[in-house]
LOPALO-472853 format. One record per residue (C-alpha): y, z, x. Coordinates in steps of 0.1 Angstrom, whole numbers, padded with zeros to 4 digits, always signed. Example, Ala and Ser with C-alpha at 12.3 -4.5 7.8 and 13.67 -1.06 7.14 Angstrom:
-0045+0078+0123
-0011+0071+0137
This chain:
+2848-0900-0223
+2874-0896-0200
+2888-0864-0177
+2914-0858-0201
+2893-0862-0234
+2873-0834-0219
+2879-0796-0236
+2873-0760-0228
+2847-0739-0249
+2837-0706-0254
+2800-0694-0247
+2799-0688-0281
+2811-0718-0293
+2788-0737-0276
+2759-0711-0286
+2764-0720-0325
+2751-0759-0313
+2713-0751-0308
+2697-0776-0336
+2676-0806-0330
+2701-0833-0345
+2734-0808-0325
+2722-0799-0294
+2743-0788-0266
+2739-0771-0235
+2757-0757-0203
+2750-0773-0166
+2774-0753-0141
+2798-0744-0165
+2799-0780-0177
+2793-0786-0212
+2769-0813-0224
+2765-0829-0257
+2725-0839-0257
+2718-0846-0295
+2711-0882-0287
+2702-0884-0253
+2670-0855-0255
+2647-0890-0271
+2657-0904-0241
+2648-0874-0215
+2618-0890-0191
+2601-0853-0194
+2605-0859-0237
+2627-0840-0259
+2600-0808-0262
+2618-0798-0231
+2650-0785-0245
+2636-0768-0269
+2611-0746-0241
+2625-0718-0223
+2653-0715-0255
+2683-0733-0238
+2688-0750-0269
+2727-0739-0272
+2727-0722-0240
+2732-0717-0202
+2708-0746-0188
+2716-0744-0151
+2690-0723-0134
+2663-0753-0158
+2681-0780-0147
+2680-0771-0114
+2649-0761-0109
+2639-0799-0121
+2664-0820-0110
+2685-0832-0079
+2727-0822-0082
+2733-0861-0078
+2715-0866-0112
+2746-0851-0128
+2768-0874-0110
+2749-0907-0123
+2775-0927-0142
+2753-0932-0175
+2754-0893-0177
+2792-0887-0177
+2795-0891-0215
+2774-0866-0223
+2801-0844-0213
+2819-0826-0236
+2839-0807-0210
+2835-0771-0195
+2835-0733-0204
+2873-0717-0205
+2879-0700-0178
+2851-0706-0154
+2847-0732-0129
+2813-0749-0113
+2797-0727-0094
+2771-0749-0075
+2768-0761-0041
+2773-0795-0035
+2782-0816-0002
+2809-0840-0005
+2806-0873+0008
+2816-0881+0044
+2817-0838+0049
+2795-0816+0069
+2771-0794+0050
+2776-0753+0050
+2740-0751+0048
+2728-0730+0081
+2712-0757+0106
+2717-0785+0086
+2739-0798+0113
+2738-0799+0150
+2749-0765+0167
+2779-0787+0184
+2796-0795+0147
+2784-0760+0134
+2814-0738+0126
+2820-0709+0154
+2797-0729+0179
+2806-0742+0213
+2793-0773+0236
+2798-0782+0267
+2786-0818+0259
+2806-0827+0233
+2844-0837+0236
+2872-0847+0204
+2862-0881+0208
+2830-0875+0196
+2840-0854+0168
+2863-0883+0164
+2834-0908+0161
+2807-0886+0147
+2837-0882+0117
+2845-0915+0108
+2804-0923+0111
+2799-0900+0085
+2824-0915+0063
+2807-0947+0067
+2772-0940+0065
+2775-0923+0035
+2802-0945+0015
+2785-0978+0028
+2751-0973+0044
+2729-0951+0019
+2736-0968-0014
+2723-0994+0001
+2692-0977+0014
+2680-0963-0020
+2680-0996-0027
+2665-1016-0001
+2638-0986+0003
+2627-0989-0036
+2628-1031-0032
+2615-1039+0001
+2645-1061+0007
+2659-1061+0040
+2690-1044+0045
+2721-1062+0029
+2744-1088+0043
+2775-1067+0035
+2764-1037+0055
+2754-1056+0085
+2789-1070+0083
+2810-1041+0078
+2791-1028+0108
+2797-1056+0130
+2832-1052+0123
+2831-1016+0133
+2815-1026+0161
+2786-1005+0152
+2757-1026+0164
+2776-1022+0200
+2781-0993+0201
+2742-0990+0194
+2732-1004+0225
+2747-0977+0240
+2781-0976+0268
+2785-1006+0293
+2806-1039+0299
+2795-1054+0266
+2818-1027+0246
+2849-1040+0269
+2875-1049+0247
+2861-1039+0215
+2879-1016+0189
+2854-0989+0182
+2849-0976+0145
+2883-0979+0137
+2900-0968+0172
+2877-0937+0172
+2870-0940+0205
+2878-0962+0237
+2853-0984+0253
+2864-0964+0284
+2855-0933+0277
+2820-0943+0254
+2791-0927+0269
+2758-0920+0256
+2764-0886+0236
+2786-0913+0213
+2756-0935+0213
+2736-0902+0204
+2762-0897+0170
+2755-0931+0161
+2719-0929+0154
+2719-0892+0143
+2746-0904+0115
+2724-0934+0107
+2694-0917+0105
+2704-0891+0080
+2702-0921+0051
+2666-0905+0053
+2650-0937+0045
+2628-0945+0075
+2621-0985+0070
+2654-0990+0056
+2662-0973+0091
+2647-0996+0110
+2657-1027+0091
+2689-1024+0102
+2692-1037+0135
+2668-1017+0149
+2651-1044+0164
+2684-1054+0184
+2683-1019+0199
+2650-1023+0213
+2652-1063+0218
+2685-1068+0233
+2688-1050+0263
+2665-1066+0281
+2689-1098+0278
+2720-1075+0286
+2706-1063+0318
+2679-1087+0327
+2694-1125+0313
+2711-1151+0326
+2747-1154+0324
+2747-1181+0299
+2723-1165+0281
+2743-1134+0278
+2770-1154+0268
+2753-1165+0236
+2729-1139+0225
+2749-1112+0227
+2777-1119+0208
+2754-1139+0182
+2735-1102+0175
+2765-1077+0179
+2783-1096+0153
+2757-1096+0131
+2747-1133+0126
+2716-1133+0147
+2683-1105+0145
+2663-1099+0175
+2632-1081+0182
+2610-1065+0213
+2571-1082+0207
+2555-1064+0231
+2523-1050+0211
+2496-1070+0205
+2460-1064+0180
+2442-1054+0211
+2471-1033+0230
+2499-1014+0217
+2503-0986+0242
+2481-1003+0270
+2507-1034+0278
+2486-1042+0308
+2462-1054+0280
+2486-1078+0267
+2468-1111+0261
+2499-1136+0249
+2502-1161+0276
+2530-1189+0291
+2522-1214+0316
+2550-1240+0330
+2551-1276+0314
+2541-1299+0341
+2577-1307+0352
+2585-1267+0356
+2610-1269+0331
+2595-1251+0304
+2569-1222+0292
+2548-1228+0272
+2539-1196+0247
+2508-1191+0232
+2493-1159+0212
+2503-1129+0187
+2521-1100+0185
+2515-1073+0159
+2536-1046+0141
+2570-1057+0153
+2599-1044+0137
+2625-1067+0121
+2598-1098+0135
+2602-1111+0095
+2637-1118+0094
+2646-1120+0135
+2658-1153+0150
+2647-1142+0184
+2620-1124+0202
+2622-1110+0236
+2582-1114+0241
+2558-1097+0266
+2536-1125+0281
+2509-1132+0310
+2517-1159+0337
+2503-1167+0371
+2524-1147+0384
+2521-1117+0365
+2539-1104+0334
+2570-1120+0326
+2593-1114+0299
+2610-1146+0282
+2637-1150+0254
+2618-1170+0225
+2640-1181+0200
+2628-1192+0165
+2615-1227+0164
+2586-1251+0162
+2555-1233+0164
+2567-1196+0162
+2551-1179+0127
+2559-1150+0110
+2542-1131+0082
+2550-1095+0068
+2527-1065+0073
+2525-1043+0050
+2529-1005+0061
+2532-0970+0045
+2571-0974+0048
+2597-0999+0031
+2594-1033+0043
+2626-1032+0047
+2618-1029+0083
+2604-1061+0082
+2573-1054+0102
+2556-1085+0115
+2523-1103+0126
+2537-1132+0149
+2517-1160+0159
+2530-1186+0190
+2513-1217+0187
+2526-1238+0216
+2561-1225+0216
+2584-1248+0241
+2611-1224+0260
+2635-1230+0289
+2627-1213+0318
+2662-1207+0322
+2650-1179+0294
+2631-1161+0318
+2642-1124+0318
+2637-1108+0345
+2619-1123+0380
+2586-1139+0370
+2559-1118+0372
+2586-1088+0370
+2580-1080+0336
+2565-1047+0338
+2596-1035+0352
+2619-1050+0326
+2596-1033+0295
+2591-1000+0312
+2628-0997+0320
+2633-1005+0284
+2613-0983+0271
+2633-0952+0282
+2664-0959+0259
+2640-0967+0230
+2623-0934+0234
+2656-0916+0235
+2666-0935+0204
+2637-0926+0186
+2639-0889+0195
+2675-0887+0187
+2665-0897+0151
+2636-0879+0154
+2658-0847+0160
+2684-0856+0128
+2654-0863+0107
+2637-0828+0112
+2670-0812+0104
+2677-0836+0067
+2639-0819+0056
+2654-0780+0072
+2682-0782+0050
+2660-0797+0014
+2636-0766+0022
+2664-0743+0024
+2684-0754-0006
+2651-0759-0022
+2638-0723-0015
+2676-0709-0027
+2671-0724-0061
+2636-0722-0068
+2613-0692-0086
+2579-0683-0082
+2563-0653-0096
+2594-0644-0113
+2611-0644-0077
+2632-0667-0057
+2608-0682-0031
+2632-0671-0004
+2617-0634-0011
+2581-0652+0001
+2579-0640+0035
+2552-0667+0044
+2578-0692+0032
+2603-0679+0053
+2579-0682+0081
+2575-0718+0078
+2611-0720+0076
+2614-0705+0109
+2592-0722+0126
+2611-0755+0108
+2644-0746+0126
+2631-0734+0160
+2616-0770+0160
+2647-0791+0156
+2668-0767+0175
+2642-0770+0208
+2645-0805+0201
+2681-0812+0201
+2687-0790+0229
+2658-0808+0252
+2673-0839+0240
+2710-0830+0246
+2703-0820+0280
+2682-0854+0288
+2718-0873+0272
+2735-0856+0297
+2712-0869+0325
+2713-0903+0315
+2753-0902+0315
+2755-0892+0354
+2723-0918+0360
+2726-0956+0364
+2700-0977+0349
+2677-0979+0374
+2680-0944+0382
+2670-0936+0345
+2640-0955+0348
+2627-0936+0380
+2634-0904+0368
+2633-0901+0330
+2604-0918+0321
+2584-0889+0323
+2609-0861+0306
+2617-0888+0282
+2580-0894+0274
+2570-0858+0274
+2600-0851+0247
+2589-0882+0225
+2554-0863+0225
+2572-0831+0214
+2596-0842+0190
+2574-0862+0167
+2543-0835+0170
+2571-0811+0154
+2582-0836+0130
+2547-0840+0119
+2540-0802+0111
+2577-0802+0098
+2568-0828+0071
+2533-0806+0066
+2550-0775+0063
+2578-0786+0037
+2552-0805+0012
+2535-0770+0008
+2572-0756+0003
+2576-0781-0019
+2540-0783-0039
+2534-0814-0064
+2571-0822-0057
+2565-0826-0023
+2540-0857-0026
+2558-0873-0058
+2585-0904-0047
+2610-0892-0072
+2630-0863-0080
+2637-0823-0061
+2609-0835-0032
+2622-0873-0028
+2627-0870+0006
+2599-0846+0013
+2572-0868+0001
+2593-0904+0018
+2595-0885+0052
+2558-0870+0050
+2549-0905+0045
+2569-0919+0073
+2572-0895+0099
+2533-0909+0114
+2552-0941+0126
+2577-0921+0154
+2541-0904+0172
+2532-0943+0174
+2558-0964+0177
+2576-0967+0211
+2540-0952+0228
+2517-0930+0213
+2520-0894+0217
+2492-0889+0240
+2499-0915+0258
+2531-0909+0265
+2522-0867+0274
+2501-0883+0300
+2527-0907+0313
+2547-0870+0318
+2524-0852+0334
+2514-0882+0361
+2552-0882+0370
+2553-0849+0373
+2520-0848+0397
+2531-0874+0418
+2566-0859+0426
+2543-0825+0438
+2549-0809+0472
+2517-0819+0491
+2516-0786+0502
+2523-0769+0473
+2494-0735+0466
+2491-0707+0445
């Protein structure tokens, strides 16, 4: 039926259709024609005849059952018969590519009536045309991909490279020079790393974690040690080759017996006999995008120390899939290098510098993984509250619960503490160079990683008891509850385990102490 077949009807009109073979009820002023479609209803036809909606107003059911996008599905739009005369919908419903009214469902900085001192038209620019994207291009395809395993699709990839997305990703710096940024949104002049910060907050709200991840995550991670560490010539190929989309890379650093602990890395190269070549031998474990990635920027042992080296795929390099509580979509990987030949030319880094190369690294993916941390908190603040609007308990909205609005509290002084902290470390790294970053944020940066995800954790708790049986169930009102309570585990481990990284904050911090510092 189209938009102009559709017709106005009274209440009472509409009332008079209440029989099992003439049933019809009202959604949001809509009215719906469900004679033939209640055999078809996944919860059985019994439930239009409970609560006596048969003939009559259905929206406070339907909504405490189902998602608003269910009435959007394009096998639904027939049902329509048309709307009620003289009133209009009533509901709630972001449009796509806007920014949601709900209270702290977005940043304080693109919050109407709030200031920042950070944040400049160019972002606003950016963070505009990002949303646009992300939710026109990049979401469809993450339902998908998240329900198949399949890594994320060719299409997307390209329609990024030709934003210039994946560059923009890897933060501000000469590789953007030249480049017309997400449509002209912003110059590769003035980029810095609160535009970087937009970029993965705007990803991340897809709220599918491995789908996430599949998407060029492992270029963030894997590609700047060849930006800042490789060879001219190899700059010359490898970047281009993975900002344009037709190459994956990855960082394999961790290993069976040492994630966190990289001095107890155990994959080792040794020079050929003419000095020409490494040769690789060992495994790496849990490495994101390792399935589908044509190079691997790998941790290894030498003679001289640890050395990082540029592997790319070839004879002897083996991947298989791991299989993980999230999508593998992510394309998380066991890697096996049996007698892998590489130029030395590959090396990045000094041999027997490696440490510094994967420890300087580590900084920007921390950040990265905060700043989606941050985004992610505030995608479950806003289910809870629109969840908590809608939904009765006891005969009362379950806003009127004041332990549920306790949780809710504690839900948004989380992702506010963390954005702020975060914000304020962006602004650091935008007045640092590289290697100051790496003296002086590894320890803040650490620290927030620790913070963020320990709040993310009792974030996901918290909203699966706002959220009961929905809460743990894949599909439906708590979809993203249950996904994110599933996923959110991976960010306190990946990147350096919480505690590991607490400690790494609290050394810093001890050894910058005034000797003669007393109480």
């Amino acid at each position: 039926m189209t938009s102009k077949d559709l017709k106005t009807f009274t209440r009472e009109e509409v009332a008079k259709h209440n029989k099992p073979d003439d049933l019809w009820i009202i959604v949001d002023s809509k009215v719906y024609n469900v004679s033939r479609f209640k055999d078809l209803h996944p919860g059985g036809a019994s439930v239009f005849a409970e609560g006596d909606i048969a003939g009559q107003d259905a929206t406070e059911a339907f909504y405490g059952l189902h998602r608003h996008e269910v009435l959007l599905r394009p096998q639904y739009a027939p049902l329509q018969l048309g709307s009620i005369e003289g009133e209009g919908s009533v509901i709630y419903s972001r449009e796509q590519g806007k920014l949601s009214d709900v209270p702290y469902a977005e940043p304080t900085w693109l919050s109407a009536g709030y200031y920042s001192a950070y944040f400049k038209e160019s972002h606003r620019r950016l963070q505009a045309a990002m949303r646009t994207f992300i939710d026109e291009v990049v979401t469809p395809d993450a339902l998908l991909r998240e329900e198949d395993g399949k890594r994320p699709s060719a299409h997307v990839i390209k329609a990024m490279a030709e934003l210039n997305i994946h560059a923009m990703r890897m933060g501000p710096g000469k590789h953007l020079k030249g480049l017309v940024l997400m449509g002209g949104a912003v110059s590769p002049e003035e980029f810095d790393y609160f535009h970087e910060l937009i970029c993965i907050q705007e990803i991340s709200r897809c709220g599918q974690r491995g789908y996430g991840d599949g998407l060029q995550s492992g270029a963030v991670i894997g590609l700047p040690p060849v930006m800042n560490f490789g060879s001219p010539n190899l700059r010359a190929k490898i970047i281009p080759e993975v900002l344009s989309g037709q190459k994956f890379i990855c960082l394999a650093i961790s290993e069976a017996f040492a994630g966190s602990d990289v001095a107890g890395l155990q994959t080792r190269a040794t020079k050929s006999e003419d000095g020409k070549h490494w040769i690789i031998n060992g495994t790496k474990k849990w490495i994101t995008n390792g399935t589908f990635a044509d190079y691997f920027t790998v941790a290894c042992k030498t003679d001289t120390g640890f050395t990082v080296i540029l592997v790319e795929r070839s004879e002897g390099v083996e991947t298989k899939p791991i299989k993980t509580s999230y999508s593998s979509s992510a394309g998380t990987a066991y890697i096996t290098f049996d007698n892998v030949k590489v130029p030395v030319e590959n090396t990045l880094g000094p041999e027997g510098g490696g440490i510094f190369v994967i420890l300087s690294n580590f900084n920007h993916e921390r950040w990265v993984m905060c700043a989606s941390s941050a985004r992610g908190q505030r995608l479950i603040v806003e289910e809870c509250l629109k969840w908590i609007n809608q939904r009765k308990a006891f005969g009362k909205p379950l806003s009127s619960q004041a332990v549920i609005r306790s949780k809710i509290a504690a839900m948004i002084s989380r992702a506010e503490s963390v954005q702020n902290w975060l914000e304020n470390l962006t602004l650091q790294m935008c007045n640092m160079t590289y290697k100051e970053q790496a003296q002086k944020l590894a320890g803040p940066i650490g620290l927030l990683k620790m913070y963020a995800t320990r709040c993310a954790q009792e974030t996901a708790a918290d909203a699966v008891q706002i959220f009961g049986g929905r809460g743990i169930t894949k599909t439906g009102m708590g979809q993203y509850i249950e996904h994110y309570h599933r996923t959110v585990p991976f960010d306190a481990v990946l990147g350096g385990a919480e505690d590991v990284l607490g400690d790494l904050g609290v050394r810093q911090a001890i050894r910058q102490m005034p000797k003669n510092a007393r109480l």
